[in-house]
N, C-alpha and C positions, 0 to 999 in steps of 0.2 A: 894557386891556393890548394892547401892537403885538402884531402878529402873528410877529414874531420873539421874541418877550417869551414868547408861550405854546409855541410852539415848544421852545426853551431848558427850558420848564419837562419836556420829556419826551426828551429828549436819550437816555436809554436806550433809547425807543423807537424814534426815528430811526436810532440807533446800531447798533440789531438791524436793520434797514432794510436799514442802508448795508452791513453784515458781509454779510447774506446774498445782497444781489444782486451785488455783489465775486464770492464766489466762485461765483455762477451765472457772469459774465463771464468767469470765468479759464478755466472749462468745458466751460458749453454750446456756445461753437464749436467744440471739439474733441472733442467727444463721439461723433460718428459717425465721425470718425478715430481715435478709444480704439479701439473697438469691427476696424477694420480692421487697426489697426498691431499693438496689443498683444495682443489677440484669436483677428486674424487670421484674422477673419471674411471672405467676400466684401462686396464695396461694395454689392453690392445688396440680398442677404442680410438684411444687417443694416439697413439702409437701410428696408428692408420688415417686420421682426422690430421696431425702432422706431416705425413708421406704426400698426403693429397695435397696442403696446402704449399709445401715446398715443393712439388713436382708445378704446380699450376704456374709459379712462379716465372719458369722457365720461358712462358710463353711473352715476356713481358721483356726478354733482352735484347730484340731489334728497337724499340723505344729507348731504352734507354740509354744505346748509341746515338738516337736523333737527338735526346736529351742532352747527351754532352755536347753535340755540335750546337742545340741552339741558344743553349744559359751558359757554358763554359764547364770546365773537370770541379773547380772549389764550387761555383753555385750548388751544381749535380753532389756533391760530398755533405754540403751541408743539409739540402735536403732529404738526403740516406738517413743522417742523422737522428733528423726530428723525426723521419716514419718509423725509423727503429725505434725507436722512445716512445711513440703511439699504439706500434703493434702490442709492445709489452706491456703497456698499458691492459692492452684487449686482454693479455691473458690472465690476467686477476677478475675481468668479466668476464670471461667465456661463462656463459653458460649452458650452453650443448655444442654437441661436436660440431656443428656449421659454424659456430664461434670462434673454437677453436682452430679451424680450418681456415676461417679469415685471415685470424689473428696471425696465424703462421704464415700464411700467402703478405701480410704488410711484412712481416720482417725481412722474410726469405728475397722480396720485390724488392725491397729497398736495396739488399744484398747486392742485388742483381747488378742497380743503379752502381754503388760504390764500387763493383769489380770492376765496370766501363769506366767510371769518372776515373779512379784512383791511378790506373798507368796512365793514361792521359793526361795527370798533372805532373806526374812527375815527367814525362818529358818535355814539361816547359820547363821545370827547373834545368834536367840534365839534358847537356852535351852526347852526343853519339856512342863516346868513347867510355863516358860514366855511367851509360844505362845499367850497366851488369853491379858496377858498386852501389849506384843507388839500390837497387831492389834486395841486395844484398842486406845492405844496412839494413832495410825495413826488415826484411826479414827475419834480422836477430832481434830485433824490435820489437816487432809481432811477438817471435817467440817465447822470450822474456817475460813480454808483460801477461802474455795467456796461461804461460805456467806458472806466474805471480797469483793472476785470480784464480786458477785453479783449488791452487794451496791457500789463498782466501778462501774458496767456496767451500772447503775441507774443514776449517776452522770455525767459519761459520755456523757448519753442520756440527758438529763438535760442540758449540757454547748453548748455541740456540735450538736444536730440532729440528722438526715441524716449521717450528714459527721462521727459521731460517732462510726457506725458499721465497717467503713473503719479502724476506728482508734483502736476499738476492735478484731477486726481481726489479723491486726498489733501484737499485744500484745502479742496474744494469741501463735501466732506465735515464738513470742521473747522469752517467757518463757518456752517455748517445749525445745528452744535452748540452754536457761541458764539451763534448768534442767539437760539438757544431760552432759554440760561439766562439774557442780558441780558433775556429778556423775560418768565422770573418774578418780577424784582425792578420790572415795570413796575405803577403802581396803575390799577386801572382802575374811573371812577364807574358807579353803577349803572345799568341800563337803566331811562328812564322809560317804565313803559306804562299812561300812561293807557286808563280803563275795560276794565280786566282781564276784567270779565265776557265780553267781546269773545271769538269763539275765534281761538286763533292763527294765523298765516298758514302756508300751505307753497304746496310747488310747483303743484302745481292751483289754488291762488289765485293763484300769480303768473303761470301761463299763461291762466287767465281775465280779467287785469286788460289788459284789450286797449291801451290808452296805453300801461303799462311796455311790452308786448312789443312794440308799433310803434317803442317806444327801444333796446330790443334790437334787434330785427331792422333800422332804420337803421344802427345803430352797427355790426352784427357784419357787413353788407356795404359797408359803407364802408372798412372797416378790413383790406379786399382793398386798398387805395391804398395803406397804408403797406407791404406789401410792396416796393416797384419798390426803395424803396433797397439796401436788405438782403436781397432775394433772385435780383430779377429782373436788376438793372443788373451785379451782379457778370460775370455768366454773359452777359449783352448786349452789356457793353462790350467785353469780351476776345474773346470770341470767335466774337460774331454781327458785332461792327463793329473789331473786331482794334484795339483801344488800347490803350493802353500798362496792364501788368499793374497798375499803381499807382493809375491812376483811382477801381478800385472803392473802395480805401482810403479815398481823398479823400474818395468820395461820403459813406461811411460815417461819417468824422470832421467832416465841415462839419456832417452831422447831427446828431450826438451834441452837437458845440459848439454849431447855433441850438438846439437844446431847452436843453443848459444855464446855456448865459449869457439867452435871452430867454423863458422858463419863466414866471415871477413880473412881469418887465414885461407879456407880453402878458396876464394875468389883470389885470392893475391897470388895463391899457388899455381892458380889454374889462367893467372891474367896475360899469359903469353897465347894460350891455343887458342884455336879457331871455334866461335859457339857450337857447329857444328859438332866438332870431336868434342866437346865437352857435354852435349847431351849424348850423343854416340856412348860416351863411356859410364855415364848416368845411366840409360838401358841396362848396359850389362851388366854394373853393379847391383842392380836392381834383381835380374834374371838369377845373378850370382845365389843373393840372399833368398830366393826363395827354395834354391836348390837346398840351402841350408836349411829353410826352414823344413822341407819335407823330412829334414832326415832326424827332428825333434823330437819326435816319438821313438824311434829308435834307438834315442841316446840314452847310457842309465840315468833313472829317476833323479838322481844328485846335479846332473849335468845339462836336463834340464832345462830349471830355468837360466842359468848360465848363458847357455845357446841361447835363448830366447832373445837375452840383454843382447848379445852378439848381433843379433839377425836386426833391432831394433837402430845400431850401430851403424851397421851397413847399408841399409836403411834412410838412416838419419843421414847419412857423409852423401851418398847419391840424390837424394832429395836437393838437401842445400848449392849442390853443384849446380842441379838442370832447373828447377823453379828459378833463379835471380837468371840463369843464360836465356833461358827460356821466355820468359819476360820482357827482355832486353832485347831478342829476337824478332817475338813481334810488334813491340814498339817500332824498330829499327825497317821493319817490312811495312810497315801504316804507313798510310798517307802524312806527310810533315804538319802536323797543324791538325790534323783532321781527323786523330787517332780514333773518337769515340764507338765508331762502328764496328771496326776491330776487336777492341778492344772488349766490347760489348761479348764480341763470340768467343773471344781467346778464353774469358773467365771461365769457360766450360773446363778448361782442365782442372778446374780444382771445386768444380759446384757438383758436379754430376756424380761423380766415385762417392762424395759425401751424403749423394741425396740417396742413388740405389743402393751404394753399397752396403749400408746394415741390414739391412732384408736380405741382399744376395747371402754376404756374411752369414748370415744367421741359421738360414737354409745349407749352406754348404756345408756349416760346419756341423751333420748330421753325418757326411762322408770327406773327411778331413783331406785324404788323398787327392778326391776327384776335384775338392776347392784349389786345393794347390795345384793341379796343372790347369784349372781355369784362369789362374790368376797369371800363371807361366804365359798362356798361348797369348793373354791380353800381353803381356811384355812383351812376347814375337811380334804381333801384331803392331806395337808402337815402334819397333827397331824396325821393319818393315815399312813403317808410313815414314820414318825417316829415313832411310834408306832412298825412296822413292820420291823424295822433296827434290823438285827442280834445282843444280847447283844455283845458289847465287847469283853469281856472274852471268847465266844465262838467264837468266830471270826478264820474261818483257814488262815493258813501262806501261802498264795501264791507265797511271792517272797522269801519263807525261812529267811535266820536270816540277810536281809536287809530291813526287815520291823521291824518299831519301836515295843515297849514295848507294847502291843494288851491290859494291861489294866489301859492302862493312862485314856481311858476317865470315867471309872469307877471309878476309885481315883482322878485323878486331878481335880484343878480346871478347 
């Protein structure tokens, strides 16, 4: 069967995909303006009531590995769902910052849950060899549908004001709730786990399993580089190097479009090498673009934001390579059956750079130089933690023979 064939065949699933990160986009930009406008909180206040609640969060991701192993990945999805629908709820009541602080610790925890459950389901659907296309596909998915609600949330703004964030809120809410029941009518096959006698994984096995965490800890400092589009250049361009207030948009949209028109080509591209060489060369595409970004100030004021679109490009194309390999990586290094523990810590590559990095961002870009070689030594430091990942093939069997085939990532795509 193609791989739009099996696709197709779970359409509900992808359908709950596409509803809930919709209304994450129509949202999550506007969420720390909810909090100011309608609120009527201070900027920093909440700003800070926010930090705390998403930081506390963190403390809740060994749970939520036990969570998948003891309800399953779809029970664990649905109920993300419903507390993302509740926290948002909280934030039309907040009424002082410990409310606020709540409210964002339910989203953020729910978060948590869905980064553990969500690879975990897909490797009941996917086969060994389709890990990298599944996550693939989601990813143009995701992509898609978040810079859909974006340009809703924009439009919004635009018809309604003020009254708009209330109405974005709403939404958001609604679509946590349609994700959930689209996704009790989804089947899901059983977990195979071979030699059950085996005990089962948790977090203390996935922090002793030194290879996954050196993919962890590559990934989750790499993943400082996808910030520049989306966090840093906004605030760079306007008003470290005074261009025109439109640029950041630009940046933001050329993004969103290379991830979702060249998503699925650059997996097809890249579906003969080794995961390995494929994050390997994700790093220094990465290393690459920030070389370029240092040297945006530099360039005449016409050229810019040019470069910027550029750097966002390069960016975008390295991103889309190592997040779906990366993924599929450690799926493929979890226990068969028994990902959720794992899977629980892996989410750090993409929760962490999100939660410190606006504040680092923010601060740094006071000395624009000394940000860019912080962000640099963070990309040394992830070629390094992979560099120094166990090969494969020498990899020991910790959990006996309910760990997968030990040398998939050296063969497969």
């Amino acid at each position: 069967m193609t791989g739009a064939g099996r696709f197709r065949r779970q359409r509900r699933l992808f359908l709950s995909v596409a509803i809930d990160t919709f209304g994450s986009g129509v949202f999550l930009p506007l969420s720390l303006l909810f909090f100011v406008t309608v609120r009527h909180f201070p900027a920093a206040a909440a700003g800070t009531a926010v930090t705390v609640g998403s930081l506390a969060s963190f403390a809740v991701v060994p749970l939520c590995g036990r969570a998948v192993q003891a309800v399953g990945p779809k029970s664990c999805l649905v109920v993300s769902n419903v507390l993302t629908a509740l926290g948002y709820g909280l934030f039309f009541a907040a009424g002082n910052l410990v409310t606020v602080a709540a409210a964002t610790f339910l989203v953020t925890a729910s978060d948590r849950l869905y980064g553990a459950a969500w690879p975990t389901l897909v490797a009941r659907f996917a086969k060994p060899e389709e890990l990298t296309e599944w996550f693939s596909a989601v990813t143009v998915l995701k992509t898609t549908s978040l810079g859909v609600g974006t340009l809703g949330a924009t439009a919004l703004m635009a018809l309604a004001g003020g009254h708009g964030l209330e109405v974005a809120r709403a939404l958001n809410s609604a679509s946590s709730l349609l994700a959930a029941a689209l996704l009790l009518g989804v089947t899901v096959p059983a977990a195979e786990r071979p030699g059950l006698q085996a005990a089962r994984s948790n977090t203390r096995a996935a922090l002793g399993d030194r290879p996954f965490l050196s993919l962890v800890a590559s990934q989750t400092l790499l993943s400082a580089a996808w910030l520049i589009p989306t966090v840093a250049f906004p605030l760079y361009l306007v008003e470290g190097l005074h261009q025109a207030a439109y640029w950041p948009t630009v940046v933001v949209a050329v993004r969103y479009a290379t991830a979702t028109t060249l998503q699925m080509r650059i997996s097809r591209l890249l579906s003969g090498w080794s995961r390995s060489r494929v994050l390997g060369l994700s790093i220094g595409a990465a290393a690459g673009a920030i070389a370029l970004t240092a040297t945006v100030s530099t360039a005449p004021h016409a050229l810019q934001g040019p470069l910027a679109v550029l750097v966002a490009v390069v960016l975008a194309l390295a991103e889309l390579a190592s997040k779906p390999t990366a993924a599929a990586t450690a799926v493929a290094m979890a226990p068969k059956g028994d990902e959720g523990p794992y899977m629980s810590l892996f989410q750090l590559t993409w929760t962490v750079s999100y939660a410190v990095g606006p504040a680092v961002i923010g601060l740094g870009l006071q000395n624009p130089p000394l940000l860019w070689s912080a962000l640099a030594l963070c990309v040394a430091a992830s070629a390094l933690a992979h560099r120094l990942r166990t090969p494969w093939r020498s990899r020991p069997r910790p959990h006996g023979p309910s760990v997968r085939g030990l040398r998939e990532e050296a063969e497969a795509p």
